[in-house]
Steps between C-alpha positions, in 0.01 A plus 500: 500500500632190444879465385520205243864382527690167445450382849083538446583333169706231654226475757232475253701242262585296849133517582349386106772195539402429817125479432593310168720256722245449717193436260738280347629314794234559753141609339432274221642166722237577772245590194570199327484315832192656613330409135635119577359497829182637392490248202564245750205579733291545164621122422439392859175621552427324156592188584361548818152580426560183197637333792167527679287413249669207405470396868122599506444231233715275653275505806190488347608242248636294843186582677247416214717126445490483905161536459476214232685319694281514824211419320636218275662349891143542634327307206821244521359475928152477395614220273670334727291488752226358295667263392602359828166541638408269192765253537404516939159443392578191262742326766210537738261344236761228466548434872127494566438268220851302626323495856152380403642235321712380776176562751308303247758189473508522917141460517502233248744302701296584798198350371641218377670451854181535646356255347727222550483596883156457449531180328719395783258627771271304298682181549601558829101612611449152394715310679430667790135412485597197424689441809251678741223264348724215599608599822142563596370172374805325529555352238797438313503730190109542395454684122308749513423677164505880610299757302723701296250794476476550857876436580557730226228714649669491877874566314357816341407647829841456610660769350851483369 
């Protein structure tokens, strides 16, 4: 059987320090160690899955302003672009209206030209007849009262 003497004592005193020692110096550190690092996952994956959702709304908050934004830029185009179609389509008005009135002014000083050529012609017509008429009779400087209807009528056919 078994012989219980002081060395078995001794052993067994050695052995109930030793395992005292060692929950003290070696057991409860890497227990209380473990139960950190398990509280720090357990905090981690907290603030990780907050972490997540705070960036979820984040993005859709940034994507529903984007949004906003993109439409509020397209009106702002839109608006733009009407506007300088209106403002293209009033210079044009002006610059139409600007060139009739200068076309309008030309043809007024055109007509009045024309008519003092005509005038002129007029004159001249005369005294051309008048000198033919004299050279053909010969005589000095005849007067000769022309028609003005058909000298007007014979300058009208010559177009200008």
């Amino acid at each position: 059987m078994l012989e219980i003497n002081g060395t078995f004592l001794i052993a067994l005193l050695s052995f109930v320090i030793f395992t005292i020692l060692m929950n003290v110096i070696l057991y409860k550190p890497i227990v209380r160690i473990l139960g950190e690092r398990e509280s720090f996952y357990g905090k981690n994956s907290e603030s990780e899955k907050d972490a997540k959702e705070k960036t979820k709304v984040i993005v859709d908050d940034n994507s529903s302003k984007t949004a906003r934004e993109r439409l509020l830029a397209s009106e702002l185009i839109k608006s733009a672009s009407k506007n300088a179609k209106a403002e293209k389509a009033e210079k044009l008005k002006e610059a139409k209206e600007a060139s009739d009135h200068r076309v309008s002014d030309e043809r007024q000083k055109l007509s009045a030209h024309i008519k003092e050529i005509r005038s002129e012609l007029h004159l001249d017509v005369e005294n051309f007849v008048q000198e033919i008429v004299a050279k053909t009779l010969d005589m000095e400087t005849p007067k000769i009262t022309l028609e003005r209807e058909k000298v007007d009528r014979l300058i009208g056919e010559v177009n200008i």
